[in-house]
Backbone as a chain_set.jsonl record, in Angstrom:
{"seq": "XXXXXXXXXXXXXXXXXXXXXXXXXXXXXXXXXXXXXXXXXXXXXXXXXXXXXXXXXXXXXXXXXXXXXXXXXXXXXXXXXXXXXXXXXXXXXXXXXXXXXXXXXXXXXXXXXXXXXXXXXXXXXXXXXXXXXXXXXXXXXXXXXXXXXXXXXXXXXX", "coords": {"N": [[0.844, -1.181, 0.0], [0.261, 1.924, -0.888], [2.101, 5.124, 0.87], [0.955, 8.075, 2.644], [1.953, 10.709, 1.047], [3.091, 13.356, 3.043], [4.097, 16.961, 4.354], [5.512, 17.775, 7.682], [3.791, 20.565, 8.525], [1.339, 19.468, 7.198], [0.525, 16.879, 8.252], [0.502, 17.785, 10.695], [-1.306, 19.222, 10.626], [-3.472, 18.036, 10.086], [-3.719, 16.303, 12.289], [-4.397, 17.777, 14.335], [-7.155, 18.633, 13.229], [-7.872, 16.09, 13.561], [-8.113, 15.685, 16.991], [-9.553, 18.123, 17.206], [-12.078, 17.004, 16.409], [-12.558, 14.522, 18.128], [-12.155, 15.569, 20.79], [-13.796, 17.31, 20.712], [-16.333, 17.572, 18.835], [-16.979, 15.469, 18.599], [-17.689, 14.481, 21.816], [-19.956, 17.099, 21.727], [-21.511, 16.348, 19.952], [-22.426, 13.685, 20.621], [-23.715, 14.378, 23.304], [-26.131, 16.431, 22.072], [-27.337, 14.147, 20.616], [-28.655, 12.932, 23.297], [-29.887, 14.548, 24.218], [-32.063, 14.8, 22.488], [-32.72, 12.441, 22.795], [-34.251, 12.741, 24.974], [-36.377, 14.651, 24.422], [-38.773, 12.727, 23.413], [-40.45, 10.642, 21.991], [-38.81, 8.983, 19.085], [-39.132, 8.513, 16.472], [-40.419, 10.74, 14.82], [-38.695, 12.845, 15.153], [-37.076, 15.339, 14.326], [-34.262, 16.543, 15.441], [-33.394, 14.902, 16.599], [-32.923, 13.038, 14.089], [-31.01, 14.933, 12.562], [-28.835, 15.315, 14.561], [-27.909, 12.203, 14.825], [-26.857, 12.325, 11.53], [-25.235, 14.393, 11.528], [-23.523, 13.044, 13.636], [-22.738, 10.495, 11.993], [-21.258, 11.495, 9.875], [-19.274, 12.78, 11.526], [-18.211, 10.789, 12.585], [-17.318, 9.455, 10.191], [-15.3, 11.038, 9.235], [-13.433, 11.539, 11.142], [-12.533, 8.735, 10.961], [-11.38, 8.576, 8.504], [-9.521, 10.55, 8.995], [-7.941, 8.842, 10.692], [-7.036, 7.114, 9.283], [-5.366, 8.047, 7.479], [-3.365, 9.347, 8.626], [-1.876, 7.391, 9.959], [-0.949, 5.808, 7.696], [1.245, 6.968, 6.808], [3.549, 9.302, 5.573], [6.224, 11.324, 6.231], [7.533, 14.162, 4.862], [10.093, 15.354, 3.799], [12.583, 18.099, 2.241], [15.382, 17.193, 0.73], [18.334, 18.781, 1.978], [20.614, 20.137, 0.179], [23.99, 19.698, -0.408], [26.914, 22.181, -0.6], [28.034, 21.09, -3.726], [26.199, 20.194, -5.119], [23.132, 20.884, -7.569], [20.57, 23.081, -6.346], [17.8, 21.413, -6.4], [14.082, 21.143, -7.789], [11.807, 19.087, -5.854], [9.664, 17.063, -3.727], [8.571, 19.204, -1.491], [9.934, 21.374, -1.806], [9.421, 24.651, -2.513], [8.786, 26.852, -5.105], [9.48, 28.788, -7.323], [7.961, 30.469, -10.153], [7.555, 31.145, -14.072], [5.719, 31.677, -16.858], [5.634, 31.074, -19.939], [3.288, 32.25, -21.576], [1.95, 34.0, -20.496], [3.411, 35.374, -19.483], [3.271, 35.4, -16.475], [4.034, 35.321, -12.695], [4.602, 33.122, -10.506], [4.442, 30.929, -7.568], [5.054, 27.983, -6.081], [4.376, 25.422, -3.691], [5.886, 22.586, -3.553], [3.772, 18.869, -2.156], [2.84, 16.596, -1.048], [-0.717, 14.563, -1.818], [-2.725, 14.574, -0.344], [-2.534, 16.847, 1.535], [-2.333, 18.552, -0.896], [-3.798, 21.843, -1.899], [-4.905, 24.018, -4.288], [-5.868, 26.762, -3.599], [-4.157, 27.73, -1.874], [-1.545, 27.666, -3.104], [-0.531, 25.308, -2.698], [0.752, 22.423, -4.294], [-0.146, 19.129, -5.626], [2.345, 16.613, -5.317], [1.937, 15.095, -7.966], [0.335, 16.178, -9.878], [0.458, 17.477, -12.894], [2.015, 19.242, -13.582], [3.869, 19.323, -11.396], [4.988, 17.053, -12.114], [6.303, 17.355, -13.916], [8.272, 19.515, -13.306], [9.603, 18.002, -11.883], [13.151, 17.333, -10.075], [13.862, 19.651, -11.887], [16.556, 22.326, -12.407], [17.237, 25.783, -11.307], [16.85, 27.977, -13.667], [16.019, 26.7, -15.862], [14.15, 25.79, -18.613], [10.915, 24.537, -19.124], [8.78, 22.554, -20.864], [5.481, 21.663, -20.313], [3.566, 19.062, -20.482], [1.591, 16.378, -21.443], [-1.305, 17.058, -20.811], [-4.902, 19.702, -22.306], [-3.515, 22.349, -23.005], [-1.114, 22.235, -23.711], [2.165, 23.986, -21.985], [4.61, 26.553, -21.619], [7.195, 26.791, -18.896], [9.348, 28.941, -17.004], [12.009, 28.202, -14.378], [12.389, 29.569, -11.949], [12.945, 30.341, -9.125], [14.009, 28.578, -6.333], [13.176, 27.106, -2.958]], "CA": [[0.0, 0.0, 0.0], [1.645, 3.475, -0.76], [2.114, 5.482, 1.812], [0.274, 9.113, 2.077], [3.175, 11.818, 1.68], [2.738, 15.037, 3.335], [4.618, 17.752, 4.899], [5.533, 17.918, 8.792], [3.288, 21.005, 8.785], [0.359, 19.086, 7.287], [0.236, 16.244, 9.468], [0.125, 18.318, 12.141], [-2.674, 20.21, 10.554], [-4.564, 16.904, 9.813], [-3.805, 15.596, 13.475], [-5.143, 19.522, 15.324], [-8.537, 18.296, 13.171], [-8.518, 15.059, 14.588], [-7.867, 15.763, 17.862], [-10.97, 19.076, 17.776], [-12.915, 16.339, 16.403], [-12.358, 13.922, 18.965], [-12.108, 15.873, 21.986], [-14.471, 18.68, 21.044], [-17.261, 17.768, 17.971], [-17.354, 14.081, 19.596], [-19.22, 14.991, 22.415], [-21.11, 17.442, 21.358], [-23.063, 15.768, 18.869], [-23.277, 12.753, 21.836], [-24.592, 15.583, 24.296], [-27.084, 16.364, 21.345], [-28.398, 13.181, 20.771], [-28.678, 12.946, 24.383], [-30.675, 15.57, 24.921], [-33.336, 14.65, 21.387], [-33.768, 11.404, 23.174], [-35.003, 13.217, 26.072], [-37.856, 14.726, 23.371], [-39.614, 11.811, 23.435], [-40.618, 9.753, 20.225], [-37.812, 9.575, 17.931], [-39.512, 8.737, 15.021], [-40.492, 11.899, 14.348], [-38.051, 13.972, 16.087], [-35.411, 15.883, 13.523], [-33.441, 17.339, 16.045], [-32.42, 13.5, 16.372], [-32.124, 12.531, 13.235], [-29.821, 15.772, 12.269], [-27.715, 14.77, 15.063], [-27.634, 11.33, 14.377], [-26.559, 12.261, 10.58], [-24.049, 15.239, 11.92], [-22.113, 11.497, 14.62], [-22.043, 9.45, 11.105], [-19.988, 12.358, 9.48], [-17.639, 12.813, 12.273], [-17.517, 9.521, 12.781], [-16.412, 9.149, 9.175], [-14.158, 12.1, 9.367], [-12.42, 10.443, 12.373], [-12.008, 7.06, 10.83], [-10.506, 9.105, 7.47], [-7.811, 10.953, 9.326], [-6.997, 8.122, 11.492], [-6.262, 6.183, 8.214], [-4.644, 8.762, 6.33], [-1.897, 9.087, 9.435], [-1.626, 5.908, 10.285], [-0.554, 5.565, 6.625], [0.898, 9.097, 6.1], [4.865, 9.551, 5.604], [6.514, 12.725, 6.458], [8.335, 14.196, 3.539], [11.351, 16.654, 4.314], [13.332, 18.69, 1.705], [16.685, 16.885, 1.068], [19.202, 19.525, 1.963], [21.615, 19.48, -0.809], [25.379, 20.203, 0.095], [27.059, 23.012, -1.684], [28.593, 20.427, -4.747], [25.508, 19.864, -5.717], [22.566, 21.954, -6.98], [19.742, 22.723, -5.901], [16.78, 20.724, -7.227], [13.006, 20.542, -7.147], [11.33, 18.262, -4.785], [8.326, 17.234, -2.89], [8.698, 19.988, -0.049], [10.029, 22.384, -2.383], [8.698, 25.945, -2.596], [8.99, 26.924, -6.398], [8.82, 30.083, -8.123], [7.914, 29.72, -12.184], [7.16, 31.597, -15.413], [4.611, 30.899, -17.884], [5.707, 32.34, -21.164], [2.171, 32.124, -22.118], [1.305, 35.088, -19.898], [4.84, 36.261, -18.309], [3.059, 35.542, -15.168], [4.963, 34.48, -12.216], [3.705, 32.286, -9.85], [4.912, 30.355, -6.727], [3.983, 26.924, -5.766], [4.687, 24.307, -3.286], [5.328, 20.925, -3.635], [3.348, 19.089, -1.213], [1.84, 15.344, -1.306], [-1.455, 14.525, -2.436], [-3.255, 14.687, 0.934], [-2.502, 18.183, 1.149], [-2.558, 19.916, -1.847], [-4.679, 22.988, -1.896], [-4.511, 24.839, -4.784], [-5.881, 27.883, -3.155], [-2.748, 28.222, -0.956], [-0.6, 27.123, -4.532], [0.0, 23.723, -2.373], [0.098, 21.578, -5.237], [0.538, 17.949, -5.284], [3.205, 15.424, -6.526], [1.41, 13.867, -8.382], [-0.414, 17.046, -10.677], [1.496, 17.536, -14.04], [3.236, 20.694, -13.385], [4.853, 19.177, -9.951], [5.851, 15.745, -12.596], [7.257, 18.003, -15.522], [9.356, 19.887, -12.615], [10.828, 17.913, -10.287], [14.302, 17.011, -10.638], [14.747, 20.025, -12.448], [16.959, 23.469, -11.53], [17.055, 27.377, -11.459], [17.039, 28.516, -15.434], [15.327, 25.105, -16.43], [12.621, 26.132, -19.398], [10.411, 23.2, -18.914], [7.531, 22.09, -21.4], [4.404, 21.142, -19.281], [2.788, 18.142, -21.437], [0.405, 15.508, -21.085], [-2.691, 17.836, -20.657], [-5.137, 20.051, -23.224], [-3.345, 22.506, -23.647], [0.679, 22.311, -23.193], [2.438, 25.345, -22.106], [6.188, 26.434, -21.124], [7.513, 28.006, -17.991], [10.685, 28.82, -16.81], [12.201, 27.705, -13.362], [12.872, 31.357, -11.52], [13.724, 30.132, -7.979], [13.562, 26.835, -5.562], [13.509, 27.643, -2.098]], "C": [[0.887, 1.242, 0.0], [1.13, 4.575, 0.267], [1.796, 7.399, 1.264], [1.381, 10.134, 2.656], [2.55, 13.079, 1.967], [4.154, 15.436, 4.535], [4.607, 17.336, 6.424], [4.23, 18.732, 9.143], [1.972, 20.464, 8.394], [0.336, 18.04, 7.823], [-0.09, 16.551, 10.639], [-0.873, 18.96, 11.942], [-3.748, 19.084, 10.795], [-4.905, 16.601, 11.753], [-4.716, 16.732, 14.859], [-6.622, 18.547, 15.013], [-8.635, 17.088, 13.752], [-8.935, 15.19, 15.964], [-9.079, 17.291, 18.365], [-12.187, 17.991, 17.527], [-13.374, 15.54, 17.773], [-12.35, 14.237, 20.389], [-13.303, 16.791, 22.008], [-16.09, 18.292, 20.391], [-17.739, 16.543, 18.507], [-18.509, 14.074, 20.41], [-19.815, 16.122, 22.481], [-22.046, 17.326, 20.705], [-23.077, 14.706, 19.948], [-24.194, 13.781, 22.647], [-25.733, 15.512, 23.409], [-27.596, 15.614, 20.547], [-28.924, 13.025, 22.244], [-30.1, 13.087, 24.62], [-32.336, 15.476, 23.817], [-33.655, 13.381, 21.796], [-34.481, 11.617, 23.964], [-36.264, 13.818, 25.74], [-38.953, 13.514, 23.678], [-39.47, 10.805, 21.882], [-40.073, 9.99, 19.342], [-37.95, 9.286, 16.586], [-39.908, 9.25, 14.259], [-39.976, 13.31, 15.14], [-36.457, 14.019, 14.747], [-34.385, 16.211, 14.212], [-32.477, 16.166, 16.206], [-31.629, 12.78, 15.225], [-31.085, 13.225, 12.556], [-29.386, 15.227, 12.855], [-27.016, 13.811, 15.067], [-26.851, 10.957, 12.569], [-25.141, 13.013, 10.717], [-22.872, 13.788, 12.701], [-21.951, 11.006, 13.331], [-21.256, 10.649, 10.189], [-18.938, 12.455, 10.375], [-17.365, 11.59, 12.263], [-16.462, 9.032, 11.736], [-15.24, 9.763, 8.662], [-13.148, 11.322, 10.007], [-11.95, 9.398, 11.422], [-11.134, 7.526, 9.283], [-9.214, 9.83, 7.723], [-7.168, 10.232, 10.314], [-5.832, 7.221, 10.18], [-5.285, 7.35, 7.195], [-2.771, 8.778, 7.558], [-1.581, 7.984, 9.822], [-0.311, 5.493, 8.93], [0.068, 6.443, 6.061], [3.315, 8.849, 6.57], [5.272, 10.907, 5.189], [7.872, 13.263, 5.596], [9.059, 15.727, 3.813], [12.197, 16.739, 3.125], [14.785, 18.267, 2.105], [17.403, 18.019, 0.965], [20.507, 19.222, 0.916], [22.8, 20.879, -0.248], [25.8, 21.507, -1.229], [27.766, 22.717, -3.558], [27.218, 20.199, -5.165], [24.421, 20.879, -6.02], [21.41, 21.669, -7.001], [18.431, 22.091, -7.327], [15.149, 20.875, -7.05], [12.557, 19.438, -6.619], [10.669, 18.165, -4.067], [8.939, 18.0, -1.513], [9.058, 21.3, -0.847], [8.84, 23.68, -2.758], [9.302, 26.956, -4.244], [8.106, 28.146, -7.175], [8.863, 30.199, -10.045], [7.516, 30.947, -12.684], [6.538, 31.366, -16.148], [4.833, 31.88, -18.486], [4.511, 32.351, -21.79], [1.35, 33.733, -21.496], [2.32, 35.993, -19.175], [4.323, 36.238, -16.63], [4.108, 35.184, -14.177], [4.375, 33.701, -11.099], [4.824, 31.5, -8.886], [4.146, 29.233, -5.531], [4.898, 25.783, -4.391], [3.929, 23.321, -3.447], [4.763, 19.94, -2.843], [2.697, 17.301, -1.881], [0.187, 15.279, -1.911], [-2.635, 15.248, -1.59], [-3.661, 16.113, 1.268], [-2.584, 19.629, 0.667], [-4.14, 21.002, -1.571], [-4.488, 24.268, -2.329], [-4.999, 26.647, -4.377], [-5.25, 28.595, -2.51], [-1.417, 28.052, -1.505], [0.076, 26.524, -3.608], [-0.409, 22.896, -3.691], [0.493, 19.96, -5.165], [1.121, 17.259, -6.01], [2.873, 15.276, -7.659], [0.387, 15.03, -9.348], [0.706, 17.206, -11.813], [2.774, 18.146, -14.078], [3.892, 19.916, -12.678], [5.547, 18.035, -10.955], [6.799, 16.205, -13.122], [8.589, 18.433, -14.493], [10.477, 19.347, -11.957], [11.927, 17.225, -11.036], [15.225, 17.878, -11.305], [15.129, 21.351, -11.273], [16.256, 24.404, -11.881], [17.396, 27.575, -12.885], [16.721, 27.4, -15.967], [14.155, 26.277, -17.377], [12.285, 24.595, -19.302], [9.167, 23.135, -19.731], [6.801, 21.332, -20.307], [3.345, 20.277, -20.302], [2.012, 17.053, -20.768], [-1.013, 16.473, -20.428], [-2.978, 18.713, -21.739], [-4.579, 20.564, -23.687], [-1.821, 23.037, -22.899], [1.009, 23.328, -23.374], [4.199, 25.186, -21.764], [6.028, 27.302, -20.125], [8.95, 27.835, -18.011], [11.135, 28.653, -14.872], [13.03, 29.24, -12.914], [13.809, 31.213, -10.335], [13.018, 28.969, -6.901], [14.068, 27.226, -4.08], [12.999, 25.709, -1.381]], "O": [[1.895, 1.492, 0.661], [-0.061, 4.84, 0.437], [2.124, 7.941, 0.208], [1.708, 10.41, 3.811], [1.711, 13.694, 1.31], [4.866, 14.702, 5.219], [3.724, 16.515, 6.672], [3.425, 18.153, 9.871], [1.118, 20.871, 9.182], [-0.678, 18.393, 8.426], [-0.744, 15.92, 11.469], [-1.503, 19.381, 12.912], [-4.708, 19.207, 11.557], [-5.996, 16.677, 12.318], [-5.36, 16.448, 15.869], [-7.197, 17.906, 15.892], [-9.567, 16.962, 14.546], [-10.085, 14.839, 16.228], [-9.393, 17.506, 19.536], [-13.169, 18.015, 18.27], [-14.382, 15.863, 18.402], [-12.514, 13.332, 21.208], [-13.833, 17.083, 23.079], [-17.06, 18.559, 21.1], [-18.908, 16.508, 18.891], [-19.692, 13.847, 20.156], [-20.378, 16.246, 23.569], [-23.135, 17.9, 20.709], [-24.2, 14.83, 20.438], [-25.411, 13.823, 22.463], [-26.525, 14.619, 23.711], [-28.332, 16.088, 19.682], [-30.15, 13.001, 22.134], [-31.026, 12.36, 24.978], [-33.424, 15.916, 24.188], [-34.72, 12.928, 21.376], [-35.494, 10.921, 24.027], [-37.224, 13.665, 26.496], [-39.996, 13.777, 24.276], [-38.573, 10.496, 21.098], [-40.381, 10.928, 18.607], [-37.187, 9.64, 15.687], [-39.995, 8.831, 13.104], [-40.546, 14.328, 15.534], [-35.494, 13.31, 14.455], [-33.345, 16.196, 13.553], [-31.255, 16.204, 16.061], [-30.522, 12.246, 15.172], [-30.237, 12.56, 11.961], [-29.119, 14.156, 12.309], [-25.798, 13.902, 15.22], [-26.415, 9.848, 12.258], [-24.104, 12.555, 10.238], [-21.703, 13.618, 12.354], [-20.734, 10.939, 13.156], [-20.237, 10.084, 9.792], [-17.776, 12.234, 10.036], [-16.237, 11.233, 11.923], [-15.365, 8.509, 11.929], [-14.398, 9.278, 7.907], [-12.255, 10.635, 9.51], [-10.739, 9.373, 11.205], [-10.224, 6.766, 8.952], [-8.187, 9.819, 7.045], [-6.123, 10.616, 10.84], [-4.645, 6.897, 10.135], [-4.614, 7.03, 6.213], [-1.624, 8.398, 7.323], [-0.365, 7.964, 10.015], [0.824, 5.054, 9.117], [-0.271, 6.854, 4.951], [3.969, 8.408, 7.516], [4.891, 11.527, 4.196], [9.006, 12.8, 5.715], [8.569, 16.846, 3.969], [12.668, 15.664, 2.753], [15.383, 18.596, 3.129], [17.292, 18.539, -0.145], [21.208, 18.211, 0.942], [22.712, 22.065, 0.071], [25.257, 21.703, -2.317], [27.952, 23.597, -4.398], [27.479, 19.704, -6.262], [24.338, 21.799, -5.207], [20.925, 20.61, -7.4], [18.304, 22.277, -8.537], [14.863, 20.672, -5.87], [13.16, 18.498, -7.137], [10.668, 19.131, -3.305], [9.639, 17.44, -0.669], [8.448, 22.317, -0.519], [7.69, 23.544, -3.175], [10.292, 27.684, -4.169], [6.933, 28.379, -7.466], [9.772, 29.988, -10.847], [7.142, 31.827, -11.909], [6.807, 30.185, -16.37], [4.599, 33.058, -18.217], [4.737, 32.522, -22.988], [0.417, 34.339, -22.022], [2.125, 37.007, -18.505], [4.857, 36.898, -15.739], [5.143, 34.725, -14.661], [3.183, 33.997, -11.019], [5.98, 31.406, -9.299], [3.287, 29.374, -4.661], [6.107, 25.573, -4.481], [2.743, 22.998, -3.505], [5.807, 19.798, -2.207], [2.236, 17.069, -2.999], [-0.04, 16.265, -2.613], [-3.311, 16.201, -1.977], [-4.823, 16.52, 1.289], [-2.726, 20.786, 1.062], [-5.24, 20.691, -1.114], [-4.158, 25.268, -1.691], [-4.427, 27.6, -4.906], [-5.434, 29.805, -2.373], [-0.375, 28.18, -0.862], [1.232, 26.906, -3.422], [-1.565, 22.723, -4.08], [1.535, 19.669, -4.577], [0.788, 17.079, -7.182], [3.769, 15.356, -8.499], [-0.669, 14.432, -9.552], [1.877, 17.024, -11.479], [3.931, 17.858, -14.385], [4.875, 19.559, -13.328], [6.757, 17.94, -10.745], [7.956, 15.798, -13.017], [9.703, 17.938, -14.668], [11.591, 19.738, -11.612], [11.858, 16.704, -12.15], [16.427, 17.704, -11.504], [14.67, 21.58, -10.154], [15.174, 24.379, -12.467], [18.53, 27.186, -13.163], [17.526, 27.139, -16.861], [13.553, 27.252, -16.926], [13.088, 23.664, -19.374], [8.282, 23.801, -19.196], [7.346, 20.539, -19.539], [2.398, 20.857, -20.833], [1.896, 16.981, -19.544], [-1.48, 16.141, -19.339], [-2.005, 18.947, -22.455], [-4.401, 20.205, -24.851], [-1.546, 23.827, -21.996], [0.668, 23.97, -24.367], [4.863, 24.153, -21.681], [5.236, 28.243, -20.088], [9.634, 27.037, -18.651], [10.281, 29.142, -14.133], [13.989, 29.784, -13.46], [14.961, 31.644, -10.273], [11.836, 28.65, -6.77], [15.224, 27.625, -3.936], [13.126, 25.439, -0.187]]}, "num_chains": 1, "name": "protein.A"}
């Protein structure tokens, strides 16, 4: 089974939500079933069956970030000595070019688990992060296998 790469800092993000789940959302949806059995007749009592629909989401929440860490390998930026140079790499923080627009743009690399392109976390495993990695600083890199293939240029790898 392959193992789910992510960052130090997202594991620890994943493990915060477990751990509000678990200590905090836990029992309060128990409390509020609790309190809709105390209603009376729950076969027509919503207040129960919301709550009872709100425990099988956490529940399934829970049982999704137990398995994702359980299974979850923590992926650290090989430090490369000064003989060698630097490279992209899952952890890498990567600043690009798209001669298609001169934009510039800055992405990290980031497991799958993770990604969230709204915070340009992107993951391994998305085209851009394949085409890149491995390469350096002044790399022009064709971005292929998707509609419509573009070029950037490799600006800076932090």
């Amino acid at each position: 089974m392959n193992k789910n790469l992510m960052t130090k800092a997202g594991r620890e993000k994943l493990e915060k939500e477990l751990r509000e789940l678990v200590d905090v959302k836990r029992p309060e949806i128990i409390k509020q079933i609790q309190e809709a059995r105390e209603q009376g007749d729950l076969s027509e009592n919503a207040d129960y069956d919301a709550a009872k629909n709100m425990q099988a989401q956490i529940e399934g929440r829970i049982k999704e970030l137990e398995d994702l860490l359980n299974n979850s390998k923590i992926i650290s930026k090989v430090k490369s000595d000064k003989t060698k140079t630097n490279v992209v790499q899952i952890g890498s923080l990567v600043k690009i070019k798209d001669y298609s627009d001169n934009k510039i743009s800055t992405y990290t690399i980031v497991g799958s688990v993770e990604a969230d392109p709204t915070e340009n976390k992107i993951s391994n495993e998305c085209q851009l992060a394949k085409s890149i990695m491995g390469k350096k600083v002044n790399d022009d890199v064709h971005i292929k296998g998707i509609d419509e293939p573009y070029k950037i240029k490799i600006l800076e790898i932090n």
